[in-house]
C-alpha positions as CSV (number, residue, x, y, z in Angstrom):
1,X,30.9,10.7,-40.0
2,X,29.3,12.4,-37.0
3,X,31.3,14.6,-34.8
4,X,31.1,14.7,-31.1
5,X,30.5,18.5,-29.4
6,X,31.4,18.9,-26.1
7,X,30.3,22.0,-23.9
8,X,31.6,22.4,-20.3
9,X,30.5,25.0,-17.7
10,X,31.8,26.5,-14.5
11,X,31.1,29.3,-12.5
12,X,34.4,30.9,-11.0
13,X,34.4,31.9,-7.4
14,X,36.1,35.7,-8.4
15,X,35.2,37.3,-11.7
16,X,37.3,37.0,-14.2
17,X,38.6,40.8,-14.1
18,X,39.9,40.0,-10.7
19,X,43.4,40.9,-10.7
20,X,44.4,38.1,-7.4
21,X,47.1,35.8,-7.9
22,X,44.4,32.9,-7.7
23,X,42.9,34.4,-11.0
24,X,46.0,35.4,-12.7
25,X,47.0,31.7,-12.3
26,X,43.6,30.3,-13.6
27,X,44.1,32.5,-17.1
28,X,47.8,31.6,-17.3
29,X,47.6,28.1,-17.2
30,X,44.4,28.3,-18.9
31,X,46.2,29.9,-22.0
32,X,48.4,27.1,-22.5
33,X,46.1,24.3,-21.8
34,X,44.3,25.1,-24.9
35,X,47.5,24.9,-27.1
36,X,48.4,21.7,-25.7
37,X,44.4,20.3,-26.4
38,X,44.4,22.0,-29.8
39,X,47.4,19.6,-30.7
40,X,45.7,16.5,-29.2
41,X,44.9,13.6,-31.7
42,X,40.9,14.0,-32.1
43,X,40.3,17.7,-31.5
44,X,38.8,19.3,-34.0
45,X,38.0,22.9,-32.9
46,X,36.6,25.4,-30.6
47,X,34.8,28.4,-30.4
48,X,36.9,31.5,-29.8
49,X,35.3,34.8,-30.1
50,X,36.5,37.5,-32.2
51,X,39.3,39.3,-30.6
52,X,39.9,38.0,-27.6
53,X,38.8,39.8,-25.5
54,X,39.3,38.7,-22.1
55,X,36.5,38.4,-19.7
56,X,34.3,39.7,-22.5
57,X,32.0,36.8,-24.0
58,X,28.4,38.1,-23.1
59,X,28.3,40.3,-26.5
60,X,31.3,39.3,-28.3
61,X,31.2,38.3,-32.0
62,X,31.4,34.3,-32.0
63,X,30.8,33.6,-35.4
64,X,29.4,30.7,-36.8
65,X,28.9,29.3,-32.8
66,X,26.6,32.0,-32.3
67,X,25.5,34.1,-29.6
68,X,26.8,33.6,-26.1
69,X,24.3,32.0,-24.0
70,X,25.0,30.1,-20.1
71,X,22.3,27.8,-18.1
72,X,19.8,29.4,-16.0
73,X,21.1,28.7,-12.9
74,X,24.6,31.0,-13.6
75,X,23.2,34.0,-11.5
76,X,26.5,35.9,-11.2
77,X,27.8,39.1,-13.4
78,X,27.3,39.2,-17.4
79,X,29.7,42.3,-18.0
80,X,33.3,42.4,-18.7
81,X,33.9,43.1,-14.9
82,X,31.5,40.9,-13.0
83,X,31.3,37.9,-15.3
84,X,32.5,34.8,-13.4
85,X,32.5,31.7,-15.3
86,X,34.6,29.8,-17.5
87,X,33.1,27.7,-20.1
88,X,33.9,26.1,-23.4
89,X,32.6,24.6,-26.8
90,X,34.6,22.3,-28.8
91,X,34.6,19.5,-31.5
92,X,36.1,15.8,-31.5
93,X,36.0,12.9,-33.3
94,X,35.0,10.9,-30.8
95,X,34.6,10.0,-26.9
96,X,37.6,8.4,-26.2
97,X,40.6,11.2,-27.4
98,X,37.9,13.6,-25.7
99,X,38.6,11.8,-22.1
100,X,42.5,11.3,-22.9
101,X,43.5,14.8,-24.1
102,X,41.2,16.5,-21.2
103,X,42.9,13.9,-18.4
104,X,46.1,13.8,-19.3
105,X,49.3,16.7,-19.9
106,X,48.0,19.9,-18.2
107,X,44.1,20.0,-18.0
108,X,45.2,17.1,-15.6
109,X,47.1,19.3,-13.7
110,X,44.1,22.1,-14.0
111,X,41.6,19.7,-12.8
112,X,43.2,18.9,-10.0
113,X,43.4,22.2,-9.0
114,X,39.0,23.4,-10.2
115,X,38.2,23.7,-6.9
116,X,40.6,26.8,-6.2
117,X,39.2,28.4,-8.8
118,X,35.2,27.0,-9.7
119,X,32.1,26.8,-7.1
120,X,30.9,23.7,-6.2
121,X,27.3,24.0,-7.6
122,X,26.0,20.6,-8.0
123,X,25.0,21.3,-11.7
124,X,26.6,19.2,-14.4
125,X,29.7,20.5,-15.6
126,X,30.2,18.8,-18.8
127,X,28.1,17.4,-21.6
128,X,28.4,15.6,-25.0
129,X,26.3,15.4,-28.5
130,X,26.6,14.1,-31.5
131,X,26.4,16.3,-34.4
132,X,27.1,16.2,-38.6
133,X,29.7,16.7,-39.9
134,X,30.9,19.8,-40.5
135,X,27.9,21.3,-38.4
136,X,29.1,23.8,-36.2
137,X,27.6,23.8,-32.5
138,X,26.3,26.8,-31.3
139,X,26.3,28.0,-27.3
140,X,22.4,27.8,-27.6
141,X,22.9,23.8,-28.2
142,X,25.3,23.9,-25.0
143,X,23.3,25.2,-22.5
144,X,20.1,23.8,-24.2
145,X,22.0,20.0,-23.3
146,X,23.7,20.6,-20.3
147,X,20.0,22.0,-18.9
148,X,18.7,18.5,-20.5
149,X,21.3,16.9,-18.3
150,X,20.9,18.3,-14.9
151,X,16.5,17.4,-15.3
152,X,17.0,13.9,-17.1
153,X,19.2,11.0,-17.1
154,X,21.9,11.0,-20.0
155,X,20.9,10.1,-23.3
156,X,22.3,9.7,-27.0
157,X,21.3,13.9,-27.3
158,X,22.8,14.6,-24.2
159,X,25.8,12.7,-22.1
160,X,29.1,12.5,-20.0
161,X,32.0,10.5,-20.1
162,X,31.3,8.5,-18.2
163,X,27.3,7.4,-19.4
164,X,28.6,8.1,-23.3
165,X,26.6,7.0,-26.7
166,X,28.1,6.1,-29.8
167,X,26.3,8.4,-32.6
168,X,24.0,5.4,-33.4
169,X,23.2,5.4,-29.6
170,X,24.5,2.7,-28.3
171,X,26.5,2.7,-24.9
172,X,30.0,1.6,-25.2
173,X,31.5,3.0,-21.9
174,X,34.1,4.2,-21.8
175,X,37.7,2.6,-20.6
176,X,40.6,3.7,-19.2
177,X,43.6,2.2,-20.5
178,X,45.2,-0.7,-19.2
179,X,41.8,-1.1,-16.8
180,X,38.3,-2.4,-16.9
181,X,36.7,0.0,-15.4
182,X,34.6,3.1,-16.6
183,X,35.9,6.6,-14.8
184,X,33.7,7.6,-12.3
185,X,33.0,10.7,-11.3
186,X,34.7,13.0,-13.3
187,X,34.5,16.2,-14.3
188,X,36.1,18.3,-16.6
């Protein structure tokens, strides 16, 4: 069965070798809203570079997701001082425990807090594929998406929560529980 990658992308308003409060706070909460998604029903796995370095992912060994790579239009710092963006690849089984582990618990919390920490950019901030099974997505494939996004309309190869595709690229929607309606305007 097809598994659904998801890349998201934010650039930071201070690098993320600031040492402010603001930024200490972003990396703290950051930390543990990662464990918390890890243990959500439908996550699969992320990319994590090897040893952790923080603020170091331009050059760091990332394995099987490849080299680090961001959109064009990130025209801030690319060193472990000046680099100001937060971004992430991951793996789910699908759409829906996507949209509930990143709304829910914590990230919730965290999103309703981005716009202390990210610029307002009026890029695209999330998008989904579909890949095989056991195919690992690489950074390349992120950007490479998430640039399709912001020049085209959402399609099976490229698309958001809230204009998703099933992997045989049909359009479900998506639903909150206990509603009709399809979440509008999110962003993760």
């Amino acid at each position: 069965m097809p598994q659904l990658a998801l890349y998201t992308f934010g650039v930071l308003k201070s690098p993320l070798a600031d040492t402010s409060p603001l930024t200490r706070e972003f990396y703290d909460i950051g930390g543990t809203v990662y464990q918390e998604i890890s243990r959500q029903p439908g996550y699969l796995a992320h990319a994590e570079p090897a040893g952790h370095d923080r603020g170091k992912l331009f050059g760091a060994d990332w394995g099987a997701w490849g080299e680090f790579t961001v959109p064009s239009w990130y025209d801030k710092g690319r060193t472990p001082e000046t680099t100001a963006l937060a971004t992430t690849l991951s793996l789910w089984t699908d759409v829906r425990p996507a949209f509930d582990a990143l709304y829910t618990g914590l990230h919730r919390t965290a999103l309703n807090r981005r716009y202390d920490w990210f610029e307002r950019t009026g890029h695209p901030n999330h998008v989904f594929w579909w890949v095989a099974d056991g195919a690992i997505p690489t950074w390349r494939d992120g950007v490479a998406v998430l640039e399709y996004l912001q020049d085209g309309a959402p399609a099976p190869h490229a698309f958001t929560f809230h204009h998703s595709f099933t992997p045989e690229g049909a359009t479900p929607g998506l639903r909150r529980a206990g509603t009709a309606s399809t979440p509008r305007g999110r962003s993760c």
